[in-house]
ZAMARGU-4260 file (C-alpha; in steps of 0.2 Angstrom, whole numbers, plus 5000, padded with zeros to 4 digits):
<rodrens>
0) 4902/4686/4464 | 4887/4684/4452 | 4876/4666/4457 | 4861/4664/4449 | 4855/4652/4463
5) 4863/4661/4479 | 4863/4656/4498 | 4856/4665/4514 | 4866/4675/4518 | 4865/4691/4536
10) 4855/4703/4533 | 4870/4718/4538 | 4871/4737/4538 | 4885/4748/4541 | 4881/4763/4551
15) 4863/4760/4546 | 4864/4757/4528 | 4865/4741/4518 | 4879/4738/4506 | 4878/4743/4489
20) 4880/4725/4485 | 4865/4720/4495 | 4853/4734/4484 | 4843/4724/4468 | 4839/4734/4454
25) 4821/4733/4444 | 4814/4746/4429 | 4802/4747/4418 | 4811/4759/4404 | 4806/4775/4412
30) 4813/4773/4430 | 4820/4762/4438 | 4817/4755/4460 | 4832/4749/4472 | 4825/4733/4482
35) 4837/4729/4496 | 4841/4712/4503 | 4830/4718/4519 | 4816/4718/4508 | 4811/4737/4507
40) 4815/4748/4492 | 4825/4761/4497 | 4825/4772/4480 | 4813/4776/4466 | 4810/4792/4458
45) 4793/4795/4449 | 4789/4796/4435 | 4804/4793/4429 | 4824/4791/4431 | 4827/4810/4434
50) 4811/4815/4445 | 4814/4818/4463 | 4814/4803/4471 | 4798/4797/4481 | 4809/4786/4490
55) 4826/4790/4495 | 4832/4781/4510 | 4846/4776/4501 | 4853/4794/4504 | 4844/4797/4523
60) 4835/4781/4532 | 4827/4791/4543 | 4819/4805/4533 | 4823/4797/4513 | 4808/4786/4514
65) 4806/4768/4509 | 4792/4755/4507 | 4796/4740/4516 | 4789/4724/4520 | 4796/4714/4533
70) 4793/4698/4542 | 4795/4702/4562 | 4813/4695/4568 | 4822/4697/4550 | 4841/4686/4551
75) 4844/4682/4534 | 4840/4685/4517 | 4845/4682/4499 | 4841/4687/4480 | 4840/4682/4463
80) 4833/4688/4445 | 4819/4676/4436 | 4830/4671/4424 | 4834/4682/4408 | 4821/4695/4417
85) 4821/4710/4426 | 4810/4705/4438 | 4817/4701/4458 | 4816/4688/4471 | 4819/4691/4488
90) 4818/4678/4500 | 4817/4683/4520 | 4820/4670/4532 | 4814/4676/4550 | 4814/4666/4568
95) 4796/4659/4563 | 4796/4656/4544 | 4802/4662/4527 | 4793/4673/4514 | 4795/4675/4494
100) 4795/4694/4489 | 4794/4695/4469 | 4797/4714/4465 | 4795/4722/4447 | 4790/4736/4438
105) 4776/4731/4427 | 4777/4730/4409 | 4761/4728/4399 | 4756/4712/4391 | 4765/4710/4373
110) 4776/4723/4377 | 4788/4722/4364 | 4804/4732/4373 | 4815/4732/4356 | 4802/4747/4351
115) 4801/4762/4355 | 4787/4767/4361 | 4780/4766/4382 | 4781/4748/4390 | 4779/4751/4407
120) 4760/4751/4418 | 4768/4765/4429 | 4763/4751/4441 | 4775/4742/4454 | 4769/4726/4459
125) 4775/4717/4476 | 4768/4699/4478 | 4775/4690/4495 | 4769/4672/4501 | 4778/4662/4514
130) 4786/4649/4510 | 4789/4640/4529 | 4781/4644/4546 | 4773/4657/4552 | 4777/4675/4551
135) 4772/4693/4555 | 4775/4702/4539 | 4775/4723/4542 | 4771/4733/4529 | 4778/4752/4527
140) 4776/4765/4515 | 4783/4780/4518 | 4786/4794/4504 | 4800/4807/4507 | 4792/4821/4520
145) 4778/4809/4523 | 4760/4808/4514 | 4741/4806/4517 | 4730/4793/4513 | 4711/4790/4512
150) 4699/4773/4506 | 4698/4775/4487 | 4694/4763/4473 | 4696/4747/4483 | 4712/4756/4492
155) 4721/4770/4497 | 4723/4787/4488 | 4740/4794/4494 | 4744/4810/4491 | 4763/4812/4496
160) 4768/4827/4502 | 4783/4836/4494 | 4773/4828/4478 | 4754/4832/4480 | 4756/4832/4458
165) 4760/4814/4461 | 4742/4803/4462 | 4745/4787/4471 | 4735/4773/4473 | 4740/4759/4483
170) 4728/4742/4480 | 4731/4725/4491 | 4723/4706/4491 | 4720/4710/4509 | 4714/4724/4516
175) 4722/4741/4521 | 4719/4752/4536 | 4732/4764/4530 | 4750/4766/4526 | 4757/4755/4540
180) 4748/4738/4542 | 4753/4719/4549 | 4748/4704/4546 | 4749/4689/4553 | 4753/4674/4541
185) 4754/4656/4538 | 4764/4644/4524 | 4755/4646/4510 | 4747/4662/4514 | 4751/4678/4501
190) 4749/4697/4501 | 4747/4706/4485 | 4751/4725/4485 | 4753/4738/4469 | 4755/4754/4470
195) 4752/4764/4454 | 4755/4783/4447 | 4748/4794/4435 | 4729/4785/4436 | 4718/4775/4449
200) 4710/4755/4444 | 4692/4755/4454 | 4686/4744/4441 | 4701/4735/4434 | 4705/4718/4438
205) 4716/4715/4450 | 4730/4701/4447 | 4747/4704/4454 | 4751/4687/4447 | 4746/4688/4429
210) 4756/4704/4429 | 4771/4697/4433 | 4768/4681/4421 | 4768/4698/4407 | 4783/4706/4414
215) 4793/4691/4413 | 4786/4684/4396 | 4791/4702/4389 | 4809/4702/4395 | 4812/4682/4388
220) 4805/4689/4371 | 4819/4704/4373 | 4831/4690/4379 | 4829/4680/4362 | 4841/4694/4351
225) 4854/4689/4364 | 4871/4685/4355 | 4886/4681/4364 | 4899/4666/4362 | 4913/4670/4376
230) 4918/4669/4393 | 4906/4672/4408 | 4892/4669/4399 | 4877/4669/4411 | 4886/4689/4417
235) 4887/4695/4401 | 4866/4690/4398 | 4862/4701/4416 | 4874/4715/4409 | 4864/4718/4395
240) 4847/4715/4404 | 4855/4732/4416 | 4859/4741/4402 | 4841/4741/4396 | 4835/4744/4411
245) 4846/4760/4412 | 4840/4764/4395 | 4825/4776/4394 | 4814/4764/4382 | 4806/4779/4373
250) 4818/4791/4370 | 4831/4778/4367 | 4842/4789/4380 | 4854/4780/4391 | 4857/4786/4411
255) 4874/4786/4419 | 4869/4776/4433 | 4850/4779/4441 | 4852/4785/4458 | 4861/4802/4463
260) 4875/4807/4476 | 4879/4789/4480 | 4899/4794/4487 | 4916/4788/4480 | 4923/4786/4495
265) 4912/4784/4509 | 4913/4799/4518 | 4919/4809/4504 | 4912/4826/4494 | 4912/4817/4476
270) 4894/4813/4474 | 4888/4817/4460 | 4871/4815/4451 | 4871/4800/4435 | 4854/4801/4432
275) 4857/4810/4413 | 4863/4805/4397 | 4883/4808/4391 | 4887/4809/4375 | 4902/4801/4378
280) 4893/4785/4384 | 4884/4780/4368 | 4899/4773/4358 | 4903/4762/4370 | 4886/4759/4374
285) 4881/4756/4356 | 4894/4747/4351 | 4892/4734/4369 | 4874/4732/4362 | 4878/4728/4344
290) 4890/4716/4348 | 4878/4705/4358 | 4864/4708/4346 | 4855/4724/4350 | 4857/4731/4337
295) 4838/4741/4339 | 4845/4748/4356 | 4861/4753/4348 | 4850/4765/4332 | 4840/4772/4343
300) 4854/4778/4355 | 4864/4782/4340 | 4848/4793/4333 | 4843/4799/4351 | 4863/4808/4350
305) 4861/4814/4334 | 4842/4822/4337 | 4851/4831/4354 | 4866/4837/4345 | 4855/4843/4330
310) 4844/4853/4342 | 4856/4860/4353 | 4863/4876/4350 | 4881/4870/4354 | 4888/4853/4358
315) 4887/4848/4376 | 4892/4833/4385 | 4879/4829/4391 | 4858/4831/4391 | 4843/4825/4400
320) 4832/4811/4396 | 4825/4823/4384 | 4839/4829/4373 | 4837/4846/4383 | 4845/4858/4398
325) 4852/4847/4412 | 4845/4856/4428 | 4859/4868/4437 | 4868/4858/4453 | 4862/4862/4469
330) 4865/4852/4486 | 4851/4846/4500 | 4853/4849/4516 | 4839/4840/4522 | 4845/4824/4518
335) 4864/4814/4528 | 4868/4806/4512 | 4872/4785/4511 | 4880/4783/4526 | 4882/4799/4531
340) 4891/4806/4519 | 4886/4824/4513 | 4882/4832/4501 | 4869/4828/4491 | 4869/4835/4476
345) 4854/4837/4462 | 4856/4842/4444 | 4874/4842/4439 | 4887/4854/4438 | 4899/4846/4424
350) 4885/4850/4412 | 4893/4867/4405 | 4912/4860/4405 | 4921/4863/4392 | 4924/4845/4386
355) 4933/4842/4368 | 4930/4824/4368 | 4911/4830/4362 | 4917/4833/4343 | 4921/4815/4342
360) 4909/4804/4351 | 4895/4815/4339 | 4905/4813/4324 | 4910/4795/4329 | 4888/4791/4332
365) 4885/4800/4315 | 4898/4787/4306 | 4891/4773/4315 | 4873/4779/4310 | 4877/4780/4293
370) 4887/4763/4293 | 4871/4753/4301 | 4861/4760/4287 | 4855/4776/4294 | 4852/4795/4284
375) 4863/4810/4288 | 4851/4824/4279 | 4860/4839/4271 | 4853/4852/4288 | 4862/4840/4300
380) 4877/4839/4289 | 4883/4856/4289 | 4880/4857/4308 | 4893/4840/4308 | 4905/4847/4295
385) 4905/4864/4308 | 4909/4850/4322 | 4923/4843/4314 | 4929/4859/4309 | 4930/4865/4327
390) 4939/4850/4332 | 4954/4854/4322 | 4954/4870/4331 | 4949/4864/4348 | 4962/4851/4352
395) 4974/4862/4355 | 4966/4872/4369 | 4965/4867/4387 | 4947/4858/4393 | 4940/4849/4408
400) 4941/4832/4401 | 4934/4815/4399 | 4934/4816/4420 | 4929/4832/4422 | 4940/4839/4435
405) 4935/4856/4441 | 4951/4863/4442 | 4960/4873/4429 | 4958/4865/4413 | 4974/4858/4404
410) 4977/4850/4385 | 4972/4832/4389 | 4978/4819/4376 | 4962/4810/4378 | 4954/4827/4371
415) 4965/4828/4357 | 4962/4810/4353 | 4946/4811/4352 | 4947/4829/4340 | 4958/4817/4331
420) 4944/4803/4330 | 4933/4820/4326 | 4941/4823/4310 | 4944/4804/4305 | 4925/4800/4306
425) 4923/4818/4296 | 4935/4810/4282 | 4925/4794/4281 | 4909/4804/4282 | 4914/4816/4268
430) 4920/4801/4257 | 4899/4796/4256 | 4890/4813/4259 | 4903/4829/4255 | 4915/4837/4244
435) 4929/4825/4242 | 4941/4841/4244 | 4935/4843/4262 | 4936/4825/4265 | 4955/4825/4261
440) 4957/4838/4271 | 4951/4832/4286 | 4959/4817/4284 | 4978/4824/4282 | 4973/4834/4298
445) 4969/4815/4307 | 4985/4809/4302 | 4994/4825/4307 | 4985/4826/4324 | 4989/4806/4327
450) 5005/4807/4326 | 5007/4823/4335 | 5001/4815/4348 | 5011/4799/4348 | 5025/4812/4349
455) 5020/4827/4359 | 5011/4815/4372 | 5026/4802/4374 | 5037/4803/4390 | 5056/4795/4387
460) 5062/4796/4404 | 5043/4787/4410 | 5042/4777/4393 | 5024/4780/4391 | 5010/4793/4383
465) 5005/4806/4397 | 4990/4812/4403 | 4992/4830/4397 | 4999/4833/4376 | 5016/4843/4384
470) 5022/4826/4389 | 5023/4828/4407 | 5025/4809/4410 | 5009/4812/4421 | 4998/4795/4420
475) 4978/4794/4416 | 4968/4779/4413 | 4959/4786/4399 | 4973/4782/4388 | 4969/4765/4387
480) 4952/4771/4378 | 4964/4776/4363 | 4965/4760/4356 | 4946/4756/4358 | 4940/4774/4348
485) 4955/4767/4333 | 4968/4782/4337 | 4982/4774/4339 | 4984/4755/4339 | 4986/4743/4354
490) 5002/4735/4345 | 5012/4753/4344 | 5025/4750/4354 | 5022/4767/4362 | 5005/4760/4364
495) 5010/4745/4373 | 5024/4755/4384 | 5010/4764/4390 | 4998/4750/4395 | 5010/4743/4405
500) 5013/4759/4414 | 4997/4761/4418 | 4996/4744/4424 | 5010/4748/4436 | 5007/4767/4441
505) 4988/4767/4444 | 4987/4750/4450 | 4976/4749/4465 | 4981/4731/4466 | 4971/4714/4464
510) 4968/4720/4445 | 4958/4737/4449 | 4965/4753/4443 | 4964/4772/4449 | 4960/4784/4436
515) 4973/4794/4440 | 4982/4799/4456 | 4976/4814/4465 | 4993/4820/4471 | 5001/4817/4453
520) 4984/4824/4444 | 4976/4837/4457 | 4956/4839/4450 | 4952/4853/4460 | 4942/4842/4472
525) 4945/4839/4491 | 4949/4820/4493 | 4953/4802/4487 | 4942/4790/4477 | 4943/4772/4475
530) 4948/4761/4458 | 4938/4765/4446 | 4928/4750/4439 | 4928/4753/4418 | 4947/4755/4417
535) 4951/4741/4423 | 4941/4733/4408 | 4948/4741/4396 | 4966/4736/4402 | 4957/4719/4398
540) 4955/4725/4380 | 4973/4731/4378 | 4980/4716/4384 | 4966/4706/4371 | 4971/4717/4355
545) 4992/4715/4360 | 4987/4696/4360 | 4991/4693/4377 | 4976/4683/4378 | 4978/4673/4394
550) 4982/4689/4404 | 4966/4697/4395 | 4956/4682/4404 | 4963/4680/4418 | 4961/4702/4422
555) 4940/4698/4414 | 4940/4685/4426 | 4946/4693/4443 | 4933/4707/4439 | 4918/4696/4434
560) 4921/4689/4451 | 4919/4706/4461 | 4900/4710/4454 | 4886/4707/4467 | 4877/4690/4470
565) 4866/4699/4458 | 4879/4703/4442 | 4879/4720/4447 | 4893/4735/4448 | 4895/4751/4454
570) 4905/4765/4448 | 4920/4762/4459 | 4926/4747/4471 | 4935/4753/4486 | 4953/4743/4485
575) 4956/4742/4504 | 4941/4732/4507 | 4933/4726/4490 | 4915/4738/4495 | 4907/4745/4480
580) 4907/4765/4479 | 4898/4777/4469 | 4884/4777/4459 | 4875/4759/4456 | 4872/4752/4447
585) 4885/4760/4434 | 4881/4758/4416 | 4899/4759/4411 | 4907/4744/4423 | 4893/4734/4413
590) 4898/4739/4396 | 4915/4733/4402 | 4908/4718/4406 | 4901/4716/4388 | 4914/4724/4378
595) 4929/4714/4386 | 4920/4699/4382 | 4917/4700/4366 | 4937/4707/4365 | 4941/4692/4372
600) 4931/4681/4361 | 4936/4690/4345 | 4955/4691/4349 | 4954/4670/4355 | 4946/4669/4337
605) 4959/4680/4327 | 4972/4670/4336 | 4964/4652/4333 | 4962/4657/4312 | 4980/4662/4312
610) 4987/4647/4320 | 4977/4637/4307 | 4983/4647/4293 | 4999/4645/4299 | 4999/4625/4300
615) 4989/4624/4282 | 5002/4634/4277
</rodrens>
């Protein structure tokens, strides 16, 4: 559960690892560092989100690397985020006395992170000072494969060795003898350490503490567009501060979750690496940000879409940070994986699936584009009028879908809803920029295609839409999404049939759903997974938009309650012990976080003005 002002709490590990729970997340809008309760950072790739990780213990403790510091005799630990900030305090309490870690990824003084352009120092800054007692603080840095380091501009050069591209410089208050020192402390006492990339300081100023006084002061400034009246207030305000911190400033590009191979189950094959951009992501992304008042975020993910689609030769599903090729999957061997579970995998295969639900999540960031006020020029256009085109072809062939299951594809309904959702945003489009003939056209073939689907999908004997168009009764979670992209209301009856049966067929109990079941909806995959974290939010919404507003908040609330001490999810939550799973932290579970908020608060609206119409009435 999220506290703001947490307690102590053991410093635990199982079979060596700390809990995903126990990992803090800090970023500077080009990459992003895990800080664990333990007080060492246990992931962070440089320079950015998608570079191979200098640090990786998180996926091998003893040869990932890490950069630790550590009071002797460690028992307890907790954390907490300077408020509205992205910036982390770790407390460490040890035999002797306590010590104050404050981490962050600098950002520069004025920073103003609703534009677009580079924040962060490419400096992390690390400022510790005991609190109580006495204590021997042990300081480790330890780059993946090990590094070398030599005296050099009032610190250490370190050239790391699977990196010698990468110029590190590592500057302290006190001095260093190398990459492994002690010292001996006393209350009051401090250590100052940043390590830097990309350029050396010897004759800048050194002041940990006015650099955190910036970092903070630019997230507040952030902070000031938040908007949001509704339940779980003060989760909803660290949602959005991961969100940004998932979002590559720059670019305007959003990352699935920042870390790589982290394994739904433990001890199972499904690792995967998030560190790249799915199309599929940035209308819900977009319209969680616009909802709470980022709506500068919300463009420049809309346009960062649009500018990938427009220069790629084909639609894919998904891109890197830069709009461009995601690297072909590959798996290391040198590394156990998080607790042992193998393999770890780089790059992502998915990347060249066959995926239908592309034509709409483009065409659906186009007509949000053009509805906030943006441009469509007349060469982008024609490519989205070919898009739309391709769509009424598309949903009738068999794809990979929405989960990407790398077995034999089949004719998902969620893949034909979104060609449907391709051709309805194409109709709205063409009524403002194209032939009105075209614009009819495409929106017959909506209304044909919807109810093809409401009919071809729907399952008599199992009373509910399937998972496949031939109406096998087969269940998939993504059907909730329907209502969400505007395919078929959440008051259709079919509609609420089928929300119900998903609520009783993939229940993983205590409100957490499955995405499907493996031996009803084989994926071509060796294995179980756990519940997985978004779906579950948007049964939230369904339950919101049928009116069924108490159940909606009493579903938001059992799920608000699972996110760390921190306010953070993962991708999945393993339902036989309530452990998080998967990548972490998961961009989607927080978009859930904000979007069934706001469903909440606008359905407890609509239902307050209707009750008022109907007594002045």
């Amino acid at each position: 559960m999220f506290q703001p002002d947490p307690p102590f709490r053991p410093v635990r590990t199982r079979d060596g690892y700390l809990p995903l729970e126990d990992l803090g997340l800090i970023g500077d809008g080009s990459t992003v560092a895990l800080v664990g309760l333990d007080g060492s950072i246990h992931w962070l790739c440089l320079p950015r989100f998608d570079s191979e990780p200098l640090f990786c213990g998180l996926l091998d403790r003893d040869h990932g690397g890490h950069f630790s510091i550590t009071p002797d005799g460690l028992t307890e630990a907790r954390q907490r985020y300077e408020p509205d900030t992205g910036v982390l305090v770790t407390e460490l309490r040890a035999a002797d006395g306590v010590v104050r870690l404050t981490d962050a990824l600098a950002l520069r003084p004025g920073a103003d992170l609703t534009d677009d352009v580079p924040a962060g120092r490419g400096e992390l800054v690390r400022s510790a000072v005991v609190l109580d007692g006495n204590v021997r603080l042990r300081v480790d840095l330890e780059p993946r494969g090990g590094a070398q380091a030599r005296a050099a501009a009032s610190g250490l050069l370190i050239t790391p060795a699977r990196r010698p591209d990468l110029r590190l410089h590592l500057r302290s208050s006190r001095p260093l003898s190398g990459l492994h020192d002690t010292y001996e402390l006393r209350q009051g006492d401090s250590l100052d350490l940043v390590l830097s990339w990309g350029r050396t300081h010897r004759h800048h100023r050194f002041d940990a503490g006015a650099m955190l006084e910036a970092t903070n002061a630019a997230w507040r400034r952030w902070m000031t567009h938040f908007s949001y009246d509704g339940l779980a207030e003060p989760l909803v305000r660290r949602a959005a501060i991961t969100l940004k911190l998932c979002d590559h400033w720059v670019n305007g590009s959003l990352v699935a979750a920042p870390t790589s191979s982290l394994p739904a189950p433990i001890g199972g094959v499904r690792n995967w690496d998030y560190r790249y951009t799915w199309i599929r992501d940035a209308a819900f992304t977009v319209f969680a940000l616009r909802r709470i008042g980022f709506a500068d975020e919300a463009d420049a993910f809309l346009g960062w879409v649009l500018d990938a689609f427009e220069l790629s030769q084909q639609p894919r599903i998904m891109y890197d940070l830069d709009g461009g090729l995601v690297p072909q999957e590959w798996e290391d061997a040198e590394l156990e994986g998080y607790r042992g579970s193998a393999p770890v995998r780089w790059g992502n295969g998915a990347a060249d699936q066959r995926q239908h639900d592309v034509y709409g999540e483009v065409l659906d960031c186009a007509h949000q584009w053009v509805r906030s006020g943006g441009q469509i020029e007349p060469p982008l256009w024609t490519k989205l009028t070919g898009l739309a085109d391709m769509a009424g072809e598309a949903w009738r062939q068999p794809d990979q879908g929405i989960w990407e299951v790398r077995s034999e594809g089949r004719v998902f309904t969620y893949s034909a809803a979104m060609c449907q959702m391709a051709l309805d945003r194409a109709a709205i489009l063409g009524e403002r920029l194209g032939p009105r003939g075209r614009a009819a056209a495409w929106r017959a073939d909506a209304d044909k295609l919807r109810q093809i689907i409401v009919d071809r999908s729907w399952n008599e004997e199992a009373q509910t839409l399937s998972e496949h168009l031939d109406g096998d009764g087969s269940l998939d979670a993504s059907l909730l999404a329907l209502p969400l992209r505007q395919v078929i209301p959440a008051s259709h009856p079919r509609m609420v049939a089928t929300a119900s049966a998903v609520a009783e067929r993939l229940s993983a109990g205590g409100g957490l759903l499955y995405r499907y079941l493996h031996h009803d909806s084989p994926d071509g995959i060796t294995g179980d997974e756990g519940a997985f974290v978004l779906c579950s939010f948007w049964l939230v919404d369904n339950l919101a938009m049928q009116g069924r507003i108490e159940e909606a908040e009493e579903l938001y609330a059992s799920l608000c309650d699972r996110a760390s001490p921190l306010g953070l999810l993962s991708e999945q939550i393993d339902p036989s012990t309530g452990e998080f799973a998967g990548n972490y932290p998961q961009a989607f579970s927080h978009i859930g976080i904000i979007a069934s908020g706001v469903a909440i608060a606008r359905a407890t609206a609509a239902a307050r003005a209707g009750a008022a119409q109907g007594v002045t009435g």
